[in-house]
Residue, then its C-alpha position, 0 to 999 in steps of 0.5 A: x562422496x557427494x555429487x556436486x550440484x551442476x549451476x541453475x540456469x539463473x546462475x549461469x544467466x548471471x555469471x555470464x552477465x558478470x563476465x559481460x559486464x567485465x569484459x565491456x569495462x575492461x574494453x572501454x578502459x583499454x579504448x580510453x588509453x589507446x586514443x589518449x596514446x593516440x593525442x599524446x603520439x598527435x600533439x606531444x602535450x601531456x600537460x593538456x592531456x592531464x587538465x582535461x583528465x582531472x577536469x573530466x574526473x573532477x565533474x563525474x562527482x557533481x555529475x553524480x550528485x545531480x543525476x543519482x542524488x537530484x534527479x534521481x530523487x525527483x524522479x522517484x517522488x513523482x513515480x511514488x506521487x503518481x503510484x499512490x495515486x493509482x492506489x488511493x484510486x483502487x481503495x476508493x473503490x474498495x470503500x464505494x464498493x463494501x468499505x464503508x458498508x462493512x465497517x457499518x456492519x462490523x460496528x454492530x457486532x461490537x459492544x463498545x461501539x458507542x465509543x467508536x462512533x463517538x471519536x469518529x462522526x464528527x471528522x469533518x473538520x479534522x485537522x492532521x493533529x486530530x487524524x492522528x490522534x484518531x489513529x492512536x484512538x483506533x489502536x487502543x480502543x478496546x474491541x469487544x466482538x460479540x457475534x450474537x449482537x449483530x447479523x452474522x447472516x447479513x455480513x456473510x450475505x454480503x461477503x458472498x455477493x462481493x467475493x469476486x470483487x475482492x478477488x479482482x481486488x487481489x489480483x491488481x500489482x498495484x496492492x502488492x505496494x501497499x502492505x496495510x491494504x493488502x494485509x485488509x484484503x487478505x483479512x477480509x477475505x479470510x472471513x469471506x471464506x469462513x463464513x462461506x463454509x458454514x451453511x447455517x451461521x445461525x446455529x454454530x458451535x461456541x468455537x466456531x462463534x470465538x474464532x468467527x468474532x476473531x477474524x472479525x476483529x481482526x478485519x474490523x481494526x485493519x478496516x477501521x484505520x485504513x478508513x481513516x487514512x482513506x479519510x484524510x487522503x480525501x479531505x487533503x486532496x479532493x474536497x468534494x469526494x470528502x463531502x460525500x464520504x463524511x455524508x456517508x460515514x459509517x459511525x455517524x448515526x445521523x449521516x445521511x448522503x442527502x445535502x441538509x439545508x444550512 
């Protein structure tokens, strides 16, 4: 015969609030019957009690179309308005900091990455339609990671000196939001591991080449679109912050941060 198991503290906690909960509402109702006892002994009208009673139960229903339904609601957009800020904040930095040198590292271990920057350097004058379609061009471009085309020294030189970056990174609440830029840190950061457990990536074995050329595609896709949503954030929103980002795109051979004559 099995013991049963006694309740965790956290059910306790919460039978007890249930219990609470019932307790007050039951009190409060039996409160609103004794003073409407007390008006009816007073004044000996029913009739009065009863309009102001369907009055009050008629005005609970507006009341809560405008505080759950429109307050509510306002409310909710300006806290989400003033979150993504805050993120689109962090992942500014991310791209200042090893974004967009990544993806310029990155693209030079991809075989079809003509192709690439191809659809993407010329993103100045986008319109939502063109974000859009580049977004599907992202998805279907077919990635063709060749470890050996790039410098896989490089990339792991610059994972390393940025890691403690991508663990603060890791760190801020704010990223538990944002599913796509947190599942980007956690595949960017999985490379930083691989490659920090192999002393010489010059000389690795055919399997270790396969499963690095992975991870890298793996990071390249989720950094690729997240750029582009990050572009277009820039370009809606702080016009002067787009200018230095297009003169510094990644897939853009001629970009140069220096302002050209016109």
């Amino acid at each position: 015969m099995t013991q049963e198991q006694p309740f965790s503290i956290t059910e306790r906690v919460h039978m007890k609030l249930v219990r609470w909960k019932l307790f007050w509402g039951a009190g409060l109702i039996v409160l609103s019957a004794f003073f409407y006892f007390i008006h009816y002994l007073i004044f000996r009208d029913l009739h009065h009690i009863f309009i102001y009673m369907v009055g009050d139960i008629a005005f609970v229903f507006i009341e809560v179309l405008l505080v759950t339904v429109i307050i509510h609601e306002l409310l909710n957009y300006r806290a989400e308005k003033t979150k993504l800020n805050k993120l689109n904040m962090i992942i500014g930095v991310f791209f200042s900091e090893i974004g967009t040198e990544l993806l310029r590292i990155f693209s030079e271990f991809d075989r079809n990455t003509e192709k690439m920057k191809g659809d993407f350097a010329s993103c100045k004058d986008w319109l939502d339609q063109q974000f859009s379609g580049a977004h599907k061009a992202c998805r279907g471009h077919e990635y063709e990671i060749d470890i050996r085309k790039g410098n896989l020294e490089l990339l792991r030189n610059f994972l390393l000196s940025k890691r403690y970056f991508m663990v603060d990174l890791l760190q801020n609440p704010w990223l538990l939001e944002h599913d796509t830029f947190s599942d980007l840190l956690w595949a960017v950061f999985h490379l930083v591991e691989e490659l920090s457990h192999r002393e010489n990536v010059k000389d690795l074995k055919d399997a270790d080449y396969k499963h690095i050329a992975s991870d890298i595609e793996r990071a390249y896709v989720l950094l690729t679109t997240e750029w582009l949503v990050y572009m277009k954030h820039l370009k809606d929103n702080y016009p002067y912050l787009f200018s230095l980002a297009i003169r510094t795109n990644p897939f853009d051979p001629d970009a140069t941060p220096e302002i050209k004559n016109v």
